[in-house]
C-alpha positions as CSV (number, residue, x, y, z in Angstrom):
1,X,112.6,163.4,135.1
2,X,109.0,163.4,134.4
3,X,109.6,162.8,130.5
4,X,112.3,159.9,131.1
5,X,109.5,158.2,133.2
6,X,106.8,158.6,130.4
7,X,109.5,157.7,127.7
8,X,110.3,154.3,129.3
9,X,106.9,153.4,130.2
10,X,106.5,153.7,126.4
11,X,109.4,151.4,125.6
12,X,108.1,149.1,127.9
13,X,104.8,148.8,126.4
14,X,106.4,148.3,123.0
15,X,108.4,145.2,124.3
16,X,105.5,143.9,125.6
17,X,103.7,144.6,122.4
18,X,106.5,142.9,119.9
19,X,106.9,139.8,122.7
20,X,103.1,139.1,122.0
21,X,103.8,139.5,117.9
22,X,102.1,142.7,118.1
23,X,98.5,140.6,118.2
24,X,95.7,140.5,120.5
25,X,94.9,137.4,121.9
26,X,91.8,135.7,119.5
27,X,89.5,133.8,121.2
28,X,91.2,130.8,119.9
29,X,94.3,131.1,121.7
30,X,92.5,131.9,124.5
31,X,90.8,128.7,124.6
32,X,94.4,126.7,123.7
33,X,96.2,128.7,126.3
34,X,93.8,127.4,129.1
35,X,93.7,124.0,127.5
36,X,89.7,123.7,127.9
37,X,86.6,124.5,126.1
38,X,83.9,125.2,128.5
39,X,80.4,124.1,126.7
40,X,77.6,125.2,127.6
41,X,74.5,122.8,127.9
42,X,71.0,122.2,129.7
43,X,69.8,118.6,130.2
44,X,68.5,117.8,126.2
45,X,68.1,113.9,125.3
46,X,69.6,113.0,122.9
47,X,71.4,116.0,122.6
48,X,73.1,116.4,126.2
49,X,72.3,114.2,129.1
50,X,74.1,112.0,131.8
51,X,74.1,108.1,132.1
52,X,76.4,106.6,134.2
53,X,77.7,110.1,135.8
54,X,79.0,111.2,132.0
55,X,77.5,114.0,129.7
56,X,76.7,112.2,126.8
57,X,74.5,112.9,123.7
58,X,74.8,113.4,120.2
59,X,75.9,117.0,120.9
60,X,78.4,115.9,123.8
61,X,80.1,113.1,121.7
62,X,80.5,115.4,118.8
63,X,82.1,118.3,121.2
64,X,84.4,115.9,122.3
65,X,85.3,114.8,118.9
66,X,86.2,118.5,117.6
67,X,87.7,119.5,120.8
68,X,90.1,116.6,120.8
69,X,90.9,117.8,117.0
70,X,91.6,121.2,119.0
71,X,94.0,119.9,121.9
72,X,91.8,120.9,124.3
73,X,89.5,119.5,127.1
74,X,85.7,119.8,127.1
75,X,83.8,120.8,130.4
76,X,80.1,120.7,129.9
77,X,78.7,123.2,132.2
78,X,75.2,123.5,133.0
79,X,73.5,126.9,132.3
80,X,70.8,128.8,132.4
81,X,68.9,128.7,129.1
82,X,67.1,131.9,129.7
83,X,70.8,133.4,130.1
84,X,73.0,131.8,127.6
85,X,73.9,135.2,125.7
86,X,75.0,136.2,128.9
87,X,77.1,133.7,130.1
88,X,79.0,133.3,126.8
89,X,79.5,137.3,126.7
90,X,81.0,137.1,130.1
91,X,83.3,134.2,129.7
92,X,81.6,131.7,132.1
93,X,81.0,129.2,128.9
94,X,83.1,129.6,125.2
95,X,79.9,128.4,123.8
96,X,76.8,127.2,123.2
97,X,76.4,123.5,121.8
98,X,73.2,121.9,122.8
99,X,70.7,121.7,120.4
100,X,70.9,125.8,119.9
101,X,68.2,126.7,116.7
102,X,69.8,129.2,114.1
103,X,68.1,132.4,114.3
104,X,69.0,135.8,112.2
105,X,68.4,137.6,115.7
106,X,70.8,135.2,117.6
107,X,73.1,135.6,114.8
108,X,73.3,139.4,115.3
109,X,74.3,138.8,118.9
110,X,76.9,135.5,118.8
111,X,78.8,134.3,116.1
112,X,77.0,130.9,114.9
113,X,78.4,127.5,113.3
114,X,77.3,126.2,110.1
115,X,74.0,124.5,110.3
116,X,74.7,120.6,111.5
117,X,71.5,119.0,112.3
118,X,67.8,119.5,111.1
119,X,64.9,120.1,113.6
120,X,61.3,121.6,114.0
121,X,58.9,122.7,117.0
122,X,56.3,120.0,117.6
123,X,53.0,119.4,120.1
124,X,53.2,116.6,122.4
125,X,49.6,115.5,124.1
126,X,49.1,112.4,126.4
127,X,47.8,109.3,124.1
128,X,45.0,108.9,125.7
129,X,43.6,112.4,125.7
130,X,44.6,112.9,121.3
131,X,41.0,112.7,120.5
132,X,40.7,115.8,122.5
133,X,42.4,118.0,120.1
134,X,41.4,117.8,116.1
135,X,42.3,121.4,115.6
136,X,44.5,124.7,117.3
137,X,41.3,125.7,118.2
138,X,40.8,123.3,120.2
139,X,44.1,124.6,122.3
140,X,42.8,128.0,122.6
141,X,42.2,127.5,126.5
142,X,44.5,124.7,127.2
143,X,47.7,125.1,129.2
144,X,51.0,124.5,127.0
145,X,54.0,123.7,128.6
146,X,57.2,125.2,127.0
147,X,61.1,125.6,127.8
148,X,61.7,129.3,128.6
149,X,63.8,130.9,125.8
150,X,63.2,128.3,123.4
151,X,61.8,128.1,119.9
152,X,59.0,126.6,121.6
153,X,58.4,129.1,123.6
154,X,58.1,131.7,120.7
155,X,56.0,129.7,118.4
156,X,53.3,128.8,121.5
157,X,52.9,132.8,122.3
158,X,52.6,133.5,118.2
159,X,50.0,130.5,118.3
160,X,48.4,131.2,121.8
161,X,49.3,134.3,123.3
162,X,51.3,134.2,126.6
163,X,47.9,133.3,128.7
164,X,48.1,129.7,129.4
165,X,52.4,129.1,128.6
166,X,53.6,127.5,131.4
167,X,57.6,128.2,131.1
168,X,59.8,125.5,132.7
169,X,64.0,125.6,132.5
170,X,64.3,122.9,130.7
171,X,62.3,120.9,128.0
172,X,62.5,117.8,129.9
173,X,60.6,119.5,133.0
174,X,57.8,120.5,130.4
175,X,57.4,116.3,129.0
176,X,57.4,115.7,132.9
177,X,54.3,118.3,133.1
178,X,52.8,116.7,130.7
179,X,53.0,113.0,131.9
180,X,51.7,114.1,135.3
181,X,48.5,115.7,133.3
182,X,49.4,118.9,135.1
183,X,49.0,120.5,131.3
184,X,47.1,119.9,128.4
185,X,50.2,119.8,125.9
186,X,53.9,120.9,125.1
187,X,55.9,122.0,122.5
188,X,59.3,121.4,122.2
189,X,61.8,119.7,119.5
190,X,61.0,116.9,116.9
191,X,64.8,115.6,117.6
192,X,63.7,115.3,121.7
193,X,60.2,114.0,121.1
194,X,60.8,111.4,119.2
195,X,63.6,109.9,120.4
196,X,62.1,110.0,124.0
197,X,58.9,108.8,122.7
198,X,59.9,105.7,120.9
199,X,63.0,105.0,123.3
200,X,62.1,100.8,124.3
201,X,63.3,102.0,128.0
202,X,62.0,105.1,128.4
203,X,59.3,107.1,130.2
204,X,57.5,108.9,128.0
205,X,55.5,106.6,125.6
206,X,51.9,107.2,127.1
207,X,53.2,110.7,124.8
208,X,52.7,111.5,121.5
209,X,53.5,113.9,118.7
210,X,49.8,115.3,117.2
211,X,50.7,116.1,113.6
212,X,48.6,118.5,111.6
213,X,48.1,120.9,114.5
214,X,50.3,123.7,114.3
215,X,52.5,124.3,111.3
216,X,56.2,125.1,112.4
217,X,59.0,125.8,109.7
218,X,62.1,123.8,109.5
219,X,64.9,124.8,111.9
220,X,68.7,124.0,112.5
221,X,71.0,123.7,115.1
222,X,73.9,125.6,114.7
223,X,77.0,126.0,117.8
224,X,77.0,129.6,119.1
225,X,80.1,131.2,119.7
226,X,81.5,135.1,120.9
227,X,80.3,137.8,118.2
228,X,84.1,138.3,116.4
229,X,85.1,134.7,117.8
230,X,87.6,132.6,115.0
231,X,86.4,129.5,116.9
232,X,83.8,129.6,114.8
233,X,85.6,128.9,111.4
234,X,88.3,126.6,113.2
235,X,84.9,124.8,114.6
236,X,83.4,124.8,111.6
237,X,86.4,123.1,109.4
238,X,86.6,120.5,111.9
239,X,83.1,119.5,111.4
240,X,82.9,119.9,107.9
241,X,86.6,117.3,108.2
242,X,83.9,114.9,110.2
243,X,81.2,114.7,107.8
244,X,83.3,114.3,104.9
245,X,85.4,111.2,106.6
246,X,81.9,109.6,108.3
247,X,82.6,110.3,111.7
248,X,79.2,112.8,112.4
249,X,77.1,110.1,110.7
250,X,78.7,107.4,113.2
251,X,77.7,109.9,116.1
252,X,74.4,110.6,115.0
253,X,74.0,106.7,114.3
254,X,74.2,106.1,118.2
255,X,70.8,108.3,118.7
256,X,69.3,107.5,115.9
257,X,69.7,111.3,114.3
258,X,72.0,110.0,111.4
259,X,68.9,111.3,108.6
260,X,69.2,114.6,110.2
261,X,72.5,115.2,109.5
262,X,72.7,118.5,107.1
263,X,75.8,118.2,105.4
């Protein structure tokens, strides 16, 4: 009786198997069969922010764009920054679309995009205390604010040490230290500085960008997915589709990002 048990449960399983094509569901399918894409994003102008109760933002317009091509939904979720890895790896977000930098360690951990956009680490300093820094000597002792788990963030501690980093969540929150004069400089991303700096409306132009300071190598934002994940080459088509037919340029036209495009 024993055996009959263990020889249906068998047959059973194989039904179930050859109903399901004999395939494990990719992570693609599992994003069509729920009908959403859940993004994961921090607040990141011009990347990511609200106006008018909407995410929107170069990276928010273009993830609506390729999810659209998908026939799914987008929901932007706010994360941790400090915890991306570990929100995608548990399935709270299917990725990581907000102004992410490639990196070959990143890359050994989640499965990344093609390059899409081109970007650097920068210092910002209040206008009217620029005089006060001619050289990174001259930032030896001064407090640096930084967004925790960022490329800023590494590049200040290989600069500076980790004496005088202040880490906030967000990079916006480390340009708010800075306007209050509660630190002595920030780094954080060309693509966020300068829009934010030059923006007619904005908030932030008693800040600069001090050139000549520190040197920081070229970087690109790239979309991270699950390590194994086939999103990434369904993602990546769709993009490559949208900078062939003009439609990234158009995005990037709106935030004035269209020269840093990489196609």
């Amino acid at each position: 009786m024993k055996k009959i048990f263990v020889l249906i449960s068998v047959l059973l399983m194989m039904l179930c198997g050859c109903a399901n094509g004999g395939k494990e569901e990719t992570d693609l399918d599992y994003v069509k069969n729920k009908k959403t894409m859940i993004i994961g994003i921090t607040y990141f102008e011009p990347m990511d922010y609200i106006d008018d109760g909407d995410w929107v933002g170069f990276d928010a317009d273009l993830g609506r764009a390729v999810c659209e091509k998908l026939g799914v939904e987008p929901v932007f979720q706010e994360i941790s920054w400090e915890a991306k890895e570990t929100e995608l790896s548990s399935r709270t977000i299917d990725c990581i679309w907000n102004g992410l930098t490639y990196t070959d360690e990143r890359a050994e951990n989640m499965s990344m995009s093609d390059y899409y956009m081109l970007n650097k680490q920068v210092l910002a300093v209040r206008k009217d205390r620029a005089e006060e820094f001619k050289s990174s000597a001259d930032l030896e002792n001064a407090t640096i604010a930084v967004e925790t788990g960022s490329a800023g963030e590494e590049l200040a501690v290989e600069l500076f040490g980790d004496k005088n980093i202040i880490g906030k969540s967000i990079q916006l929150d480390a340009l708010t230290e800075l306007l209050a004069g509660t630190v002595d400089a920030a780094i954080l991303d060309y693509t966020m500085a300068y829009y934010l700096f030059n923006k007619a409306d904005g908030n932030f132009g008693s800040l600069q960008i001090l050139d000549g300071i520190i040197e920081a190598e070229s970087e690109y934002y790239a979309i991270a997915f699950r390590k194994g994940s086939n999103l990434t080459a369904e993602v990546n088509e769709i993009i490559k589709g949208f900078k062939a037919d003009g439609t990234i340029k158009n995005i990037a036209a709106k935030y004035g990002l269209q020269e840093a495009i990489v196609y």
